[in-house]
C-alpha positions in Angstrom: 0.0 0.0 0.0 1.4 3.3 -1.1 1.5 6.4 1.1 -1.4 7.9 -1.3 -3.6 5.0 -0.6 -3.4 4.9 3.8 -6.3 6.2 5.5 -6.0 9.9 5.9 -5.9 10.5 9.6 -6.4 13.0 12.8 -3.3 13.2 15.1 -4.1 13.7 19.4 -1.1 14.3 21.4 -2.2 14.6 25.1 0.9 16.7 26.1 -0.4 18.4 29.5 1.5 16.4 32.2 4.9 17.0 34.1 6.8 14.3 33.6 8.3 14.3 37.6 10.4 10.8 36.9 12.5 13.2 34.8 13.7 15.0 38.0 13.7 18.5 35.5 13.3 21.8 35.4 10.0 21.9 32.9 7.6 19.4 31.5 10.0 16.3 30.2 8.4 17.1 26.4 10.3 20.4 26.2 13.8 18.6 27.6 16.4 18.8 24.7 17.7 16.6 21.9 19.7 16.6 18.8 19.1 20.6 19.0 14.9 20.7 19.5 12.8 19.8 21.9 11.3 16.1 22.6 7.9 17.5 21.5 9.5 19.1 17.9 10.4 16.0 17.1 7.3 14.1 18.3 5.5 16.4 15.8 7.3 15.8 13.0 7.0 12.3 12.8 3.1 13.1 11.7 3.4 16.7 9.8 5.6 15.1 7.5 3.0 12.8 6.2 1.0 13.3 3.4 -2.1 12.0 4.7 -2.5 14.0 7.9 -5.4 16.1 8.0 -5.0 17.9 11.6 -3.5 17.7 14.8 -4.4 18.7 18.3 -1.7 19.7 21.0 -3.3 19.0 24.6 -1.6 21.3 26.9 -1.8 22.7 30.1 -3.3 25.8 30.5 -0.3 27.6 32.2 2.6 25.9 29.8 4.7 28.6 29.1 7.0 26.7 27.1 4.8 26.0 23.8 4.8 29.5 22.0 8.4 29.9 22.5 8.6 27.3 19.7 8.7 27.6 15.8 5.9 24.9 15.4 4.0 27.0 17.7 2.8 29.2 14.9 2.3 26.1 12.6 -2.0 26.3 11.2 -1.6 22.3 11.1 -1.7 22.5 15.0 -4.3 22.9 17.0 -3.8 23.9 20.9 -6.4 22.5 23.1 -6.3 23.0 27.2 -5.6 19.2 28.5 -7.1 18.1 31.4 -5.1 16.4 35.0 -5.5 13.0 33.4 -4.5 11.7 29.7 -8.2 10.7 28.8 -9.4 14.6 29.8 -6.4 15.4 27.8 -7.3 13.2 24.8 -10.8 13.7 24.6 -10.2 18.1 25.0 -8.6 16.8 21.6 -11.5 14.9 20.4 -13.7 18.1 20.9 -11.4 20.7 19.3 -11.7 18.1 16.2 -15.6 18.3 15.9 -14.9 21.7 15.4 -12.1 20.9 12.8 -14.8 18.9 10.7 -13.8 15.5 11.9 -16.4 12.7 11.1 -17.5 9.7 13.1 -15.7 7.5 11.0 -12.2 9.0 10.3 -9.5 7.4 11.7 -7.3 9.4 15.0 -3.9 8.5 16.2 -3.6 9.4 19.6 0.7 9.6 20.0 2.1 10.4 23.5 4.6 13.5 23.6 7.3 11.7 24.8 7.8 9.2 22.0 9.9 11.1 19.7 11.6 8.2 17.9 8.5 6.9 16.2 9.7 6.0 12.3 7.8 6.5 9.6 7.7 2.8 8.3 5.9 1.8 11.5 3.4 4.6 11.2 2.1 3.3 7.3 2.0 0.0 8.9 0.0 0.8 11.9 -2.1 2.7 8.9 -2.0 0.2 6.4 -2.8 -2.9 8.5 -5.8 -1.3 10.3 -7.2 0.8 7.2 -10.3 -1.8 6.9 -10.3 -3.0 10.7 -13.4 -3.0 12.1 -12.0 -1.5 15.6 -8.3 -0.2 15.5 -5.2 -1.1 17.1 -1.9 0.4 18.5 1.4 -0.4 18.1 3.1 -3.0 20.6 6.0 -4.8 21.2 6.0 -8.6 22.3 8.0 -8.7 25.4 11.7 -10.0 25.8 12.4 -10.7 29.3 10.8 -13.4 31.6 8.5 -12.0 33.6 7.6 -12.6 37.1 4.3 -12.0 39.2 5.3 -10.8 42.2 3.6 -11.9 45.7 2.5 -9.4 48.6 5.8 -10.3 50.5 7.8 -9.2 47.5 8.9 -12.6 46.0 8.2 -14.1 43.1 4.5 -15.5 42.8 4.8 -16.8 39.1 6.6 -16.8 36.1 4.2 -15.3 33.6 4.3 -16.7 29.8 6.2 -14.5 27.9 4.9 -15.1 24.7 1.3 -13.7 25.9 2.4 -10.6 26.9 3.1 -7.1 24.7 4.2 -4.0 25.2 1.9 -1.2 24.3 3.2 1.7 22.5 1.9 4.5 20.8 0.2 5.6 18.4 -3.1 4.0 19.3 -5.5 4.2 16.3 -9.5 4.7 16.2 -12.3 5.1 14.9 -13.5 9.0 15.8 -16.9 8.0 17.1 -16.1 4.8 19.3 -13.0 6.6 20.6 -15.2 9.6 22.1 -17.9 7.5 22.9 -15.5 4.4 25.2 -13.2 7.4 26.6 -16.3 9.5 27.8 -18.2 6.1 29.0 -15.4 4.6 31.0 -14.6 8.3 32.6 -18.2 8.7 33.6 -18.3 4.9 35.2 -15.4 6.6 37.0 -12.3 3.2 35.2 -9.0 4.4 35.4 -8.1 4.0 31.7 -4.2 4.1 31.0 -4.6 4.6 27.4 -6.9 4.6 24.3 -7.2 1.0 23.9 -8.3 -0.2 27.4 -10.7 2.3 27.0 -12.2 0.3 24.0 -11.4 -3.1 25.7 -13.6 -1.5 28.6 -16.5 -1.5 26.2 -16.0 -5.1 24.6 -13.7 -4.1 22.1 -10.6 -5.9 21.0 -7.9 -3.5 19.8 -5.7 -5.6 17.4 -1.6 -5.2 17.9 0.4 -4.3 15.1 4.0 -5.2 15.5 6.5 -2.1 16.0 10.2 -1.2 16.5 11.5 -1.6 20.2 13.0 2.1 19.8 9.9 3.7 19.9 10.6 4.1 23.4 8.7 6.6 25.6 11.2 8.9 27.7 9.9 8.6 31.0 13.0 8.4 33.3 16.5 10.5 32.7 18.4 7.1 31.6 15.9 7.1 28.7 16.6 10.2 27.2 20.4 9.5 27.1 19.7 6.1 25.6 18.0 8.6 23.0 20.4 10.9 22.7 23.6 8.5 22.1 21.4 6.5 19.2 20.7 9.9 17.7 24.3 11.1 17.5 25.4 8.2 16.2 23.0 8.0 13.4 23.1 11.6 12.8 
């Protein structure tokens, strides 16, 4: 499938949280690499592609770092106020795209902020494979380790079958309509979703898992971000 015949698509980036693992000065999305911010080059991995049709930027209300940036000014990006959890973030993102002319049926990839090293051949696959799907999917990443259940006193319970557990990543891809509708539902019913796709599995949905690269890591702690930053400078 060429790049002219993927879905065209909505972007969501819930990006109004601080990111306190990171130990830093300001949100972890506006920390530095190869020149730009995290969040510069979250956004590019989607306005380069010929299909997008808009983005929203959750945000908190008092961020003081967004207009500083060049993309700030950038008419593919929308600036919505997030909310203190991702799903109020994500669906302030869902409303600002009514008003942007989205329909119940078009496709939106929610991405978080801090997964800047998303490549473009895993994006047209996440696209391609769930064009026709009946519910959507996200991309994950089948885990490597052995895993162990943990008991109450802190030893190992279990040793949990690898080969049935992924990793899930981002971007997580849905229809418009049952996205809203499962991330509203499970918010008034008062679930704790963690991201897009429990919020679907919540309402008897089954996401499907499309395979991505292991590098699409999300910087949550400081070791992550120099993991980043040493890959970077050697491919650049």
């Amino acid at each position: 499938m060429t790049a002219h015949e993927l879905p065209p698509f909505w972007v969501v980036i819930p990006a109004a949280g601080i990111g306190s693992r990171m130990r830093a000065d300001r949100p972890k999305q506006y920390l530095q690499l190869a020149g730009r911010t995290i969040l510069e080059h979250t956004l590019d991995c989607f306005l380069d592609h010929p299909r997008l049709k808009g983005l929203v930027l959750s945000l908190a209300a008092d961020d003081p770092f967004w207009p500083a940036l060049p993309c700030a000014t950038d008419p593919r990006i929308q600036r919505v106020e997030g909310g203190a959890e991702r799903a109020d973030s994500v669906l302030a993102g869902l409303l600002r795209l009514v008003e942007l002319g989205a329909q119940e049926g078009d496709w939106v990839l929610v991405h978080d902020a801090a997964r800047p090293n998303l490549a473009r051949s895993d994006l047209d696959r996440l696209l391609a494979e769930l064009a026709d799907d009946p519910v959507g999917g996200l991309l994950a990443v089948p885990a490597r380790d052995t895993l162990k259940r943990i008991g109450a006193d802190g030893r190992v319970a279990e040793t949990v079958d690898r080969s049935l557990i992924w990793q899930a990543y981002t971007p997580q891809m849905f229809r418009f309509a049952a996205l809203h509708r499962a991330l509203a539902d499970a918010l008034v019913a008062g679930v704790a979703v963690t991201d897009e796709a429990s919020a679907l599995e919540w309402v008897g949905q089954a996401p499907r898992l499309v395979e991505g690269r292991a590098d699409n890591l999300k910087i949550t702690r400081p070791e992550d971000l120099e993991w980043l930053r040493q890959r970077w400078a050697h491919k650049h």
